[in-house]
VEXNU-147168 format. One record per atom (N, C-alpha, C): x, y, z. Coordinates in pm, whole numbers, padded with zeros to 5 digits, always signed. Layout:
N
XYZ ...
This chain:
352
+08691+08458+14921 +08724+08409+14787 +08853+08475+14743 +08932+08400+14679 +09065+08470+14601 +09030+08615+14522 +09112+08717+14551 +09119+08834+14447 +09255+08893+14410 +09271+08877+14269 +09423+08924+14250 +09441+09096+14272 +09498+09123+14383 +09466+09256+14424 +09630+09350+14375 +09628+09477+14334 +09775+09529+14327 +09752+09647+14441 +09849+09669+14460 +09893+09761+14597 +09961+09866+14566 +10059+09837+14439 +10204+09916+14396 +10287+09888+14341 +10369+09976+14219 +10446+09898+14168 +10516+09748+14250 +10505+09675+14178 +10562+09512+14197 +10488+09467+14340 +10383+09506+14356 +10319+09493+14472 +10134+09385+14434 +10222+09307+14370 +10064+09199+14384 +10066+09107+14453 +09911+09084+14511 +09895+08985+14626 +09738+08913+14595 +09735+08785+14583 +09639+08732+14602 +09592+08673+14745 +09472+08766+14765 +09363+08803+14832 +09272+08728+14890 +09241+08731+15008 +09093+08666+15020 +09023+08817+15055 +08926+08802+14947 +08786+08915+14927 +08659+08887+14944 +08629+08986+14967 +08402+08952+15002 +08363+08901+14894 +08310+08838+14892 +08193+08759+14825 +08129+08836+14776 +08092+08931+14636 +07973+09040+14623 +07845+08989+14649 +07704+09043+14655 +07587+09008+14645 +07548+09100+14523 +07499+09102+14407 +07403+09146+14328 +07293+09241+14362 +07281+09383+14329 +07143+09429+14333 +07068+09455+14250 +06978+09521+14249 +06883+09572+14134 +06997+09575+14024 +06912+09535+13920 +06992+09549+13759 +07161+09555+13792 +07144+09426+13866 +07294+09374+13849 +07306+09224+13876 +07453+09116+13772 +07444+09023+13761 +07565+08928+13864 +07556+08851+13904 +07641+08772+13939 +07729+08651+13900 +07885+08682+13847 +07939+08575+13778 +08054+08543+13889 +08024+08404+13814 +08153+08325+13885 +08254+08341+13783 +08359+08363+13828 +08488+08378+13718 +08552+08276+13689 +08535+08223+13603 +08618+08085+13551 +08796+08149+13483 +08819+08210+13383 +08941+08286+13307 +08948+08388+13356 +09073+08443+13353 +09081+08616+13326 +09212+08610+13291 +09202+08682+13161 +09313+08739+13090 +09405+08837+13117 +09501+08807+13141 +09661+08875+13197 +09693+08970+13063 +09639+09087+13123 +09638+09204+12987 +09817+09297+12992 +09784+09352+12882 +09937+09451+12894 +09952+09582+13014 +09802+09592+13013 +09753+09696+13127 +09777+09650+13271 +09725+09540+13263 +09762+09445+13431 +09910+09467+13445 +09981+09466+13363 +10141+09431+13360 +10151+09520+13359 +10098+09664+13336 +10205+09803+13345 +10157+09877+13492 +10025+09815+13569 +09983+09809+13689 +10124+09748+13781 +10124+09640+13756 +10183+09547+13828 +10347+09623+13850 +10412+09654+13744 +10559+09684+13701 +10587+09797+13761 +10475+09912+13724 +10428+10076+13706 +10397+10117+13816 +10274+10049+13839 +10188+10140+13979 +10108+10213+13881 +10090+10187+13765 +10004+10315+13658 +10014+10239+13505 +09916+10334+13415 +09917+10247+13269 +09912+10419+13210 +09985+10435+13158 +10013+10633+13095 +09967+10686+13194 +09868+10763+13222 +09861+10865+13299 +09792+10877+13418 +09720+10772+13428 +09668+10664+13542 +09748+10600+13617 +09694+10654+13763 +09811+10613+13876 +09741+10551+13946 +09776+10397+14014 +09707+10370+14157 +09695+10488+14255 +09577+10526+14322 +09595+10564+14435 +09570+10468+14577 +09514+10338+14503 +09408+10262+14653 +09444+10152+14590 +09439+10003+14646 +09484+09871+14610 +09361+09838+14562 +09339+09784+14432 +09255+09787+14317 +09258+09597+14255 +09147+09578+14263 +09138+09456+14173 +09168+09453+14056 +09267+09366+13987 +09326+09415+13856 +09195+09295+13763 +09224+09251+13624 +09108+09192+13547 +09040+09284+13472 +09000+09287+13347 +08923+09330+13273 +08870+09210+13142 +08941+09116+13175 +08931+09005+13043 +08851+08901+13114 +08734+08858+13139 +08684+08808+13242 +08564+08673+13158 +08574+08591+13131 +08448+08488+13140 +08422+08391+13272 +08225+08359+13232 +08259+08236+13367 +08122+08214+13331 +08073+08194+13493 +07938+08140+13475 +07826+08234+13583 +07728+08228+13485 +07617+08341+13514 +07563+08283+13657 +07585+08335+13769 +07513+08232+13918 +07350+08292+13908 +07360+08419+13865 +07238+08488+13966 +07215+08595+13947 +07109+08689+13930 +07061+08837+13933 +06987+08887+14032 +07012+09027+14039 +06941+09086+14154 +06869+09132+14138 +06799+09136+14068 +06613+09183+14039 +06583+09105+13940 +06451+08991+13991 +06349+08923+13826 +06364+08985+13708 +06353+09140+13730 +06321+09182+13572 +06402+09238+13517 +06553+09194+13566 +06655+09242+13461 +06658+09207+13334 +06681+09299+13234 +06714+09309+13100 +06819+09212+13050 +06817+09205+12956 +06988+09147+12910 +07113+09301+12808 +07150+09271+12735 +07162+09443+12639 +07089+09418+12598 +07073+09590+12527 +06990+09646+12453 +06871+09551+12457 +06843+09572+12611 +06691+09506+12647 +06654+09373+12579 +06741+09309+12533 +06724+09172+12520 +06725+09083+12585 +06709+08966+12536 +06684+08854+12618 +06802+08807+12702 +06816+08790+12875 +06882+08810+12930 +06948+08621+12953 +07101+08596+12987 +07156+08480+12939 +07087+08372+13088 +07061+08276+13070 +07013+08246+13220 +07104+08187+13343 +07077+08196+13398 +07155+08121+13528 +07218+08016+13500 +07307+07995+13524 +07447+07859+13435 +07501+07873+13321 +07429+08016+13249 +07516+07969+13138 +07648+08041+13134 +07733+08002+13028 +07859+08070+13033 +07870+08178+12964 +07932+08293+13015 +07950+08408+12979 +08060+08448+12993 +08028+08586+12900 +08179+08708+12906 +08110+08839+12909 +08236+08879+12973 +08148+09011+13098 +08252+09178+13012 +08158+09222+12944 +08187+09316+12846 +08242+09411+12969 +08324+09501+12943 +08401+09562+13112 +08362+09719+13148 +08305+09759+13006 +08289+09873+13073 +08136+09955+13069 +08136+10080+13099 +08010+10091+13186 +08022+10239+13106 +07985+10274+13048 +07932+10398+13035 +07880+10524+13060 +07833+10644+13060 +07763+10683+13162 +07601+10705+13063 +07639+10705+12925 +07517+10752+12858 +07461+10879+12820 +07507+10969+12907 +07457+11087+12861 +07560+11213+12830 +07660+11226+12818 +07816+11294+12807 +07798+11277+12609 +07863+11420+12573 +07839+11449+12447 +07898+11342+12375 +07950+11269+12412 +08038+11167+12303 +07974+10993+12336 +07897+10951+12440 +07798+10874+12434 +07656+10926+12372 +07603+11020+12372 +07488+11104+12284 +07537+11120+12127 +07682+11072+12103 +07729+11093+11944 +07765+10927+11907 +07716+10865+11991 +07786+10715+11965 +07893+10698+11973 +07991+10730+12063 +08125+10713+12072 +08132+10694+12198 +08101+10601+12262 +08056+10538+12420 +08195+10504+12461 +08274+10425+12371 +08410+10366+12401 +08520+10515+12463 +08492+10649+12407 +08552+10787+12468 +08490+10819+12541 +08341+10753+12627 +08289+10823+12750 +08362+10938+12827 +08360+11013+12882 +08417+11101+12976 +08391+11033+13111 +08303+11016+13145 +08256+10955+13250 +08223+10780+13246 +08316+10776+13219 +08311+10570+13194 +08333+10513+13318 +08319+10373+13347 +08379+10270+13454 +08362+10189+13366 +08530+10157+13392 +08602+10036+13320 +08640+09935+13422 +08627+09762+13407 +08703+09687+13509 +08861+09725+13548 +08909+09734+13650 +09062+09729+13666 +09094+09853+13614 +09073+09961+13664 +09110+10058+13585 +09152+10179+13705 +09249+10262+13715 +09276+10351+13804 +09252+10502+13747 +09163+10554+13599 +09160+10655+13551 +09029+10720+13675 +08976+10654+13735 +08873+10729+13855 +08911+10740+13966 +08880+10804+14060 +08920+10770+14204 +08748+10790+14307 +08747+10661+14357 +08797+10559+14382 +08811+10463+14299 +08949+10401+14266 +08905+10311+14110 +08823+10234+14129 +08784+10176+13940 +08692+10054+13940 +08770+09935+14002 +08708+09890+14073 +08760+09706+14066 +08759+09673+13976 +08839+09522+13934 +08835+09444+13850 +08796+09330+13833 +08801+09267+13795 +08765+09077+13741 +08801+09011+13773 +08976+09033+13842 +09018+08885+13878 +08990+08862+14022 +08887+08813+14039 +08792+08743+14177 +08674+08628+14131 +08691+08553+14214 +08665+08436+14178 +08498+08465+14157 +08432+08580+14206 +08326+08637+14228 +08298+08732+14191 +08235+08816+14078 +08228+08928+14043 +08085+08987+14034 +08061+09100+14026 +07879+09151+14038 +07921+09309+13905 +07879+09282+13801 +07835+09400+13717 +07733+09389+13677 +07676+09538+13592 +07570+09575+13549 +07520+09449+13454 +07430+09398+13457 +07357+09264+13372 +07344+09299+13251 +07366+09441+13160 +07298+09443+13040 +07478+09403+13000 +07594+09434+13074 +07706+09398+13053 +07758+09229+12980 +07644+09174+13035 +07680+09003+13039 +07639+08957+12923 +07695+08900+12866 +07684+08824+12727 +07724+08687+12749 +07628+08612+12681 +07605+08457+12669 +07679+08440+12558 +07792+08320+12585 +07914+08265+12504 +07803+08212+12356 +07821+08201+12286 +07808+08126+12156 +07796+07985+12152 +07710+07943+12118 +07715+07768+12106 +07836+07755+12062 +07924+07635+12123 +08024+07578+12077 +08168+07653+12094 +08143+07773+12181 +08238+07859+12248 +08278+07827+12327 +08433+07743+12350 +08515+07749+12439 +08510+07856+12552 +08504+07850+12678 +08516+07966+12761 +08703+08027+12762 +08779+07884+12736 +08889+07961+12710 +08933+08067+12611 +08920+07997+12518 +08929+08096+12384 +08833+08267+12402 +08711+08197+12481 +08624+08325+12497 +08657+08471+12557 +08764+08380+12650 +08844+08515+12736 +08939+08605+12653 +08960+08571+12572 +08987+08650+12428 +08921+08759+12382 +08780+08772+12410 +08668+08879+12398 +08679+09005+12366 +08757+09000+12468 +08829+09124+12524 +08916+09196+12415 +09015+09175+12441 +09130+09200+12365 +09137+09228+12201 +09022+09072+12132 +08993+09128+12003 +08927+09168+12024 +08815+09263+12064 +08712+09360+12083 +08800+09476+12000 +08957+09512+12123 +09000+09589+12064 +09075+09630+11919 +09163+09497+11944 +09172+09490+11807 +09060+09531+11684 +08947+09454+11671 +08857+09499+11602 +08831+09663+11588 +08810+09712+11693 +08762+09866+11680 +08850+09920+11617 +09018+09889+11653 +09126+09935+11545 +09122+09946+11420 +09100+09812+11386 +09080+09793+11250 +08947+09870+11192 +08841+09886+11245 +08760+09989+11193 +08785+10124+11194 +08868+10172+11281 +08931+10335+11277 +09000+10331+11169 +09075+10172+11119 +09150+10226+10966 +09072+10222+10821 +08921+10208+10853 +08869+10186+10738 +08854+10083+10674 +08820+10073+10534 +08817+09959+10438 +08935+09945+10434 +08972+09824+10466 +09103+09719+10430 +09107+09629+10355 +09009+09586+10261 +08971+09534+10140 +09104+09558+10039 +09150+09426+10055 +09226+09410+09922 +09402+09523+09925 +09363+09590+10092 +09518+09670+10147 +09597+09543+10190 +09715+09631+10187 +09864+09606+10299 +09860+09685+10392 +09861+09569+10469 +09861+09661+10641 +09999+09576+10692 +10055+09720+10797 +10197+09687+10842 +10132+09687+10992 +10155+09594+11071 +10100+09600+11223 +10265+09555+11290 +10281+09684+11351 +10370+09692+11483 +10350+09690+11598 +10427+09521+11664 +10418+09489+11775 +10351+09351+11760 +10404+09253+11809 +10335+09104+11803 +10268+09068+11925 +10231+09190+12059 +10249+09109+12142 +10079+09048+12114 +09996+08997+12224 +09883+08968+12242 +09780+09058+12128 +09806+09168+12184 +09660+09278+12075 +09720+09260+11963 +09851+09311+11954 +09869+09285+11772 +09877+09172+11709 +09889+09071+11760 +09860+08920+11698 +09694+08938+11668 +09593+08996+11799 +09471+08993+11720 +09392+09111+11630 +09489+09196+11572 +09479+09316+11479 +09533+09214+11369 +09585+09137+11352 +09645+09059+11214 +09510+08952+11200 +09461+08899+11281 +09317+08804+11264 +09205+08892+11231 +09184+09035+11269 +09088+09152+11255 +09102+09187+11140 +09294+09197+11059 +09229+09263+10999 +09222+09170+10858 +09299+09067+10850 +09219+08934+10755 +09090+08961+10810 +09023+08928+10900 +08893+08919+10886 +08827+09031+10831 +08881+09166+10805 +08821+09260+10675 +08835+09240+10612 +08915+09186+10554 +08946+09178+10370 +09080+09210+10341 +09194+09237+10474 +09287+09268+10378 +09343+09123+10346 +09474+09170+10221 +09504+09051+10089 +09665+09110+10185 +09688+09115+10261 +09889+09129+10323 +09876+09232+10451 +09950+09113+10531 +09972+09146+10660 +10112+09114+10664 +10201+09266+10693 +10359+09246+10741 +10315+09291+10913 +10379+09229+10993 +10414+09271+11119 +10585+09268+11143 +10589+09396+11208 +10703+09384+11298 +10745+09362+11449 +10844+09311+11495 +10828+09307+11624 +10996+09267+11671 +11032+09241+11777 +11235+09209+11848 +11275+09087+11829 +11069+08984+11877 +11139+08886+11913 +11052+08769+11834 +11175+08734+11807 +11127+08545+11703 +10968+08523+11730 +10983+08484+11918 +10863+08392+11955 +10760+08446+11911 +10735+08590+11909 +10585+08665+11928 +10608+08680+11764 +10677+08719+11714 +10632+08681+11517 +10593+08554+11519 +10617+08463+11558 +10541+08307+11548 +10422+08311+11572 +10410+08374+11702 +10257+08371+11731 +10160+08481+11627 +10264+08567+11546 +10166+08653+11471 +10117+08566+11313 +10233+08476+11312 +10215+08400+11200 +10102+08303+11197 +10082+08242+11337 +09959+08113+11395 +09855+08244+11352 +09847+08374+11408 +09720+08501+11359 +09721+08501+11249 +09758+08426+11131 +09759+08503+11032 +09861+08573+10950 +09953+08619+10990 +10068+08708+10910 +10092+08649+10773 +10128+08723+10704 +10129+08709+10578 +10327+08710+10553 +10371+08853+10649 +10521+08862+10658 +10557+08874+10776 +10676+08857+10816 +10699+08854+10950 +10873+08939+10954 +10848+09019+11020 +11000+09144+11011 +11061+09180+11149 +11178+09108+11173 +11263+09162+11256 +11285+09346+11279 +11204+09406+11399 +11237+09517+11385 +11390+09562+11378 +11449+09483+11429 +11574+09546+11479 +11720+09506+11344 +11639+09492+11261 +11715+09424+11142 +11648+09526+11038 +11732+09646+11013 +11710+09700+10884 +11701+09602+10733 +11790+09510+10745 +11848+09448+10651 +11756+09338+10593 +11641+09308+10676 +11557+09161+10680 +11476+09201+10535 +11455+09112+10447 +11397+09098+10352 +11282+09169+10350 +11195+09127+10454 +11048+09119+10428 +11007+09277+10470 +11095+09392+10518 +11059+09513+10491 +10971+09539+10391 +10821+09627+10359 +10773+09621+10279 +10843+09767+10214 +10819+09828+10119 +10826+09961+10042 +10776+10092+10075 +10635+10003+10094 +10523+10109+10141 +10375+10008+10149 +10296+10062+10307 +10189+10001+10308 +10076+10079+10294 +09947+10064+10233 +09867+10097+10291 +09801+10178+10425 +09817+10089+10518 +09748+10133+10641 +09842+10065+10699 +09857+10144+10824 +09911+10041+10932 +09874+10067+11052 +09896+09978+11143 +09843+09970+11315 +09956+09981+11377 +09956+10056+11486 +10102+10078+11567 +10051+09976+11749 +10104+09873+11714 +10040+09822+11844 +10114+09814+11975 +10282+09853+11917 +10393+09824+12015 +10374+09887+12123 +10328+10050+12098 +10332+10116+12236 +10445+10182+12252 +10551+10153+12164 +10699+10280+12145 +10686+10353+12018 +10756+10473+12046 +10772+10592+11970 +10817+10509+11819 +10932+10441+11857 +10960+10389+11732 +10926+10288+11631 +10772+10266+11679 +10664+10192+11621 +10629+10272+11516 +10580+10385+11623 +10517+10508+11566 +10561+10544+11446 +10751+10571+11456 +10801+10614+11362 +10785+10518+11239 +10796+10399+11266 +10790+10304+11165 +10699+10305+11046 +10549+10322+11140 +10425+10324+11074 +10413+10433+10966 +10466+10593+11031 +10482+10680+10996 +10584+10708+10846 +10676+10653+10853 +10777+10610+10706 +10740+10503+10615 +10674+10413+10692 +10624+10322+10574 +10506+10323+10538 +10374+10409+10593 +10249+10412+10517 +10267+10502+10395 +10161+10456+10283 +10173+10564+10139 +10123+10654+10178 +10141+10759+10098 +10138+10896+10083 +09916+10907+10091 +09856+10975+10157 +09738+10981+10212 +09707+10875+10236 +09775+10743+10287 +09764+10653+10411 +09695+10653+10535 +09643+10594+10646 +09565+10566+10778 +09696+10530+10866 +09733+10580+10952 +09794+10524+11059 +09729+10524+11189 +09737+10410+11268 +09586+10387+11375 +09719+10392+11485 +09674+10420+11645 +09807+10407+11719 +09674+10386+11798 +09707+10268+11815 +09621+10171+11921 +09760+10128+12031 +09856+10103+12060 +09919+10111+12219 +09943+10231+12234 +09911+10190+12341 +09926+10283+12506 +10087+10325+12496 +10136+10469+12470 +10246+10535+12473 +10259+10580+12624 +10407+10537+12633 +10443+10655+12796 +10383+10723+12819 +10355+10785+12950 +10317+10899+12979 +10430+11019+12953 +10360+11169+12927 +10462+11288+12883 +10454+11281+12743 +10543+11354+12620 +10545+11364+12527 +10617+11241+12489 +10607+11194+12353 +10681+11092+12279 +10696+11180+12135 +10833+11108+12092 +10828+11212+11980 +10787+11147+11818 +10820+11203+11731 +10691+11145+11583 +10768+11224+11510 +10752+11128+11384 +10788+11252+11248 +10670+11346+11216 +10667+11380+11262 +10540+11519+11234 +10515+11588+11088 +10666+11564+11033 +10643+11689+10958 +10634+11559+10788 +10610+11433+10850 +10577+11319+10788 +10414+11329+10741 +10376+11381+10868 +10228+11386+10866 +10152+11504+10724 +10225+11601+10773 +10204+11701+10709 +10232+11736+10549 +10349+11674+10524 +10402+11634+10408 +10355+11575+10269 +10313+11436+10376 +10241+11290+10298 +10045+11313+10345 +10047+11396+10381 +09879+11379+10436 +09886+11241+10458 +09936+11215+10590 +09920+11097+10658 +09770+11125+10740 +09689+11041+10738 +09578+11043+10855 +09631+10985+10970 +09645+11031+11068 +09686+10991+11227 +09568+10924+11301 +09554+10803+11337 +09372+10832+11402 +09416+10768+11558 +09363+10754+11619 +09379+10726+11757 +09254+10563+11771 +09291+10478+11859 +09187+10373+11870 +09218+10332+12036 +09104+10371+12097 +09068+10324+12251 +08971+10257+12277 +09010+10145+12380 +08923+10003+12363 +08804+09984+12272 +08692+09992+12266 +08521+09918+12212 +08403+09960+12256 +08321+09911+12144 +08188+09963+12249 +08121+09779+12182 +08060+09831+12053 +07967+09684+12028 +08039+09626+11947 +08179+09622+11935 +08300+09540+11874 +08268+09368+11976 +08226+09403+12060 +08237+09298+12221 +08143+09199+12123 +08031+09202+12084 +07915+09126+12015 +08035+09049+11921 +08018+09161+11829 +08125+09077+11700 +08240+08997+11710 +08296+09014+11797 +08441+08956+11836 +08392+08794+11930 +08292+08771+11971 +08206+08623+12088 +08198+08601+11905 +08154+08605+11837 +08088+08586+11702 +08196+08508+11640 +08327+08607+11634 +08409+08586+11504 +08496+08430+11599 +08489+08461+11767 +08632+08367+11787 +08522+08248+11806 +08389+08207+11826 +08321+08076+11794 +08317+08016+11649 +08379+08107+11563 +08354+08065+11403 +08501+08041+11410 +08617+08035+11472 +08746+08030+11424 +08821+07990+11532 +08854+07850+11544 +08927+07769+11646 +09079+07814+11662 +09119+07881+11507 +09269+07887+11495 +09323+08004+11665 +09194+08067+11699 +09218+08150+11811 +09281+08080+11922 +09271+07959+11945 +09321+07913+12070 +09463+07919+12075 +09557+07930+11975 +09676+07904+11963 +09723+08046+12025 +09712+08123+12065 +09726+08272+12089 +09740+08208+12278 +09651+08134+12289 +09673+08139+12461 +09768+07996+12501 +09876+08060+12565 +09988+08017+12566 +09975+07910+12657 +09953+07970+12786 +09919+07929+12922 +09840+07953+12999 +09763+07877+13045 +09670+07848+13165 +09733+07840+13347 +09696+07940+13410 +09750+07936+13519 +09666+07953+13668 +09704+07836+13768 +09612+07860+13886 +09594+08006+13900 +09489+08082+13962 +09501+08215+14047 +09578+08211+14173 +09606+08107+14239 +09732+08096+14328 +09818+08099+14264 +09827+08098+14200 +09997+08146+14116 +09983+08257+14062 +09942+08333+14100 +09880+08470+14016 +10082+08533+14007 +10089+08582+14090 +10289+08598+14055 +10341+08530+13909 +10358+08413+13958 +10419+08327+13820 +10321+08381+13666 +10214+08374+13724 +10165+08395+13542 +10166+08541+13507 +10190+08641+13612 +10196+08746+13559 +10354+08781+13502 +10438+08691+13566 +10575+08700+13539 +10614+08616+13394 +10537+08569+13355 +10493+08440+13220 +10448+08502+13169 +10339+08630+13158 +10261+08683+13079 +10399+08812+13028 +10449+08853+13117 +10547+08981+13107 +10678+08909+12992 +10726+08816+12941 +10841+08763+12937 +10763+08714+12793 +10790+08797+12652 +10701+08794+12573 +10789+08655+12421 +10888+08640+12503 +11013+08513+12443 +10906+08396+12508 +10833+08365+12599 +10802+08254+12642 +10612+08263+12612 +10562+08342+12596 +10415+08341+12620 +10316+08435+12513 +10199+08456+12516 +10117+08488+12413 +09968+08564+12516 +09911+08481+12492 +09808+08501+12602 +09830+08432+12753 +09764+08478+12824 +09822+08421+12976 +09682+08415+13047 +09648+08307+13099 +09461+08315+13148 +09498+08255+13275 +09469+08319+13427 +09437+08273+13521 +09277+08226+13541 +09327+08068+13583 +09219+08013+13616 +09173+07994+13769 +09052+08021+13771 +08988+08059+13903 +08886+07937+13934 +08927+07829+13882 +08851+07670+13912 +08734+07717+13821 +08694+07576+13908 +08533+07496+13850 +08442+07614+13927 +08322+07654+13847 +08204+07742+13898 +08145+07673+14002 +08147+07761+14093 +08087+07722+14233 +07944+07703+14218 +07844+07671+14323 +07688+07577+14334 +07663+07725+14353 +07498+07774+14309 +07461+07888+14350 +07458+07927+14467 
């Protein structure tokens, strides 16, 4: 079966891979989508995503829906021991794995596991595999049954606002705030739908380029700001809260000068690896709250919830692309003037 495999910087190759089989308390999906993440792309470019290095050629994917074939034991569970989705139906495959017992899963903070397995991920050695295979086998309490009336495309979205969402809860009540979200690409287009969907009353984003403020505007935006234009109108004064989604220092800085004085600043992208530098003495000054936001835990539930109640989500996915073309769409997904979301498609679900 096809697997979009990376090797090394600029080193991707689609694969023919084993077929998994399912065991005890584990499920078997056929992969219909998988979402071309910012992480895949700093794999792909990098050889690494911050401080995580390939060491071994790794299945990339973490954004994964499809269709449920099969389980490997009768009496698997579904989560939290619920009712488990049945054979055919369509699903999205929550990515990561926990370990459960590490002081910060025992405090409810599962998403900082110490000991996690994540899809596509090189922070372990030997890394996790990933999703993009036309065939995948994870833990069954992982698998979640799409929503009546859930697009599987849109669904592959899951993911991504998962995170978004958890962001927006690290900044608190946003009821009736101004939030400044830096960076339009994919996640911060869905931190502007997250965080309307709290309650805030103004969303400015910044970002370089035209296309991806468009797409933050289809999310929702309220303002839309040329970073690279001191001069652009829609600069706000001062916000509330803001989300740093760009992933550069000078996001950071942004967030950092324009939140009010005992303000939330959330830094949800992934910064270089090594030091990056910050107004610090911003922090200290203004009692800025600094908070940090890494992927989800039961954001995954809420987010299948929010994108079956809200069609406007589809506009976010740009392009649909064979997994034989896995190259081209990752080169479509990277090129943020032409694209939004990027979903390799892995066909029609195979016969059990």
């Amino acid at each position: 079966m096809p697997g979009c495999v990376i090797h090394g910087a600029g080193d991707l190759r689609v694969e023919d891979v084993p077929s998994p089989v399912p065991g005890p308390g584990e499920a078997l999906v056929a992969v219909r989508y998988g979402g071309v993440c910012g992480s895949d792309l700093h794999y792909w470019r990098h050889g690494g995503v911050g401080d995580f290095r390939l060491r071994e050629p790794m299945l990339l994917g973490h954004e994964v829906v499809g269709t449920l074939v099969a389980y490997g034991s009768p009496d698997t569970a579904g989560p939290a021991g619920g009712p488990r989705p049945a054979a055919g139906a369509s699903v999205a495959v929550h990515p990561a794995t926990p370990c459960g017992v590490c002081p910060e899963c025992v405090d409810g903070r599962r998403n900082v596991c110490r000991d996690t397995r994540y899809l596509g991920s090189a922070a372990r050695f030997p890394h996790v595999q990933g999703g993009f295979a036309a065939r995948i086998v994870v833990p069954a309490e992982q698998v979640r049954a799409l929503p009546a009336g859930l697009d599987p495309r849109r669904g592959a979205l899951a993911e991504p606002l998962s995170v978004a969402l958890h962001a927006v809860r690290r900044a608190g009540d946003l009821t009736g705030r101004h939030v400044l979200v830096t960076g339009a690409g994919p996640i911060g287009c869905l931190v502007v739908a997250a965080a309307k969907a709290a309650g805030a009353a103004r969303v400015t984003v910044t970002d370089l380029l035209p296309a991806a403020l468009e797409y933050a505007r289809a999310a929702g935006a309220d303002t839309l700001v040329r970073a690279d234009d001191p001069d652009d109108s829609g600069w706000p004064g001062e916000v509330d809260t803001a989300v740093e989604a760009s992933g550069v220092a000078a996001g950071l800085d942004t967030c950092l000068r324009l939140v009010r004085r005992g303000g939330v600043v959330v830094q949800l992208g992934m910064l270089p690896p090594g030091q990056s530098p910050f107004p610090g003495n911003l922090v200290v000054s203004r009692e800025i709250e600094l908070r940090g936001a890494f992927r989800f835990d039961g954001e995954f539930d809420d987010a299948l919830r929010l994108l079956a109640a809200e069609p406007a989500f589809d506009a976010l996915v740009s392009a649909v692309v064979p997994v034989r073309d896995a190259a081209s769409a990752f080169e479509l997904a990277a090129d943020r003037s032409r694209s939004c979301k990027v979903l390799l498609d892995f066909g029609a679900a195979p016969a059990g």
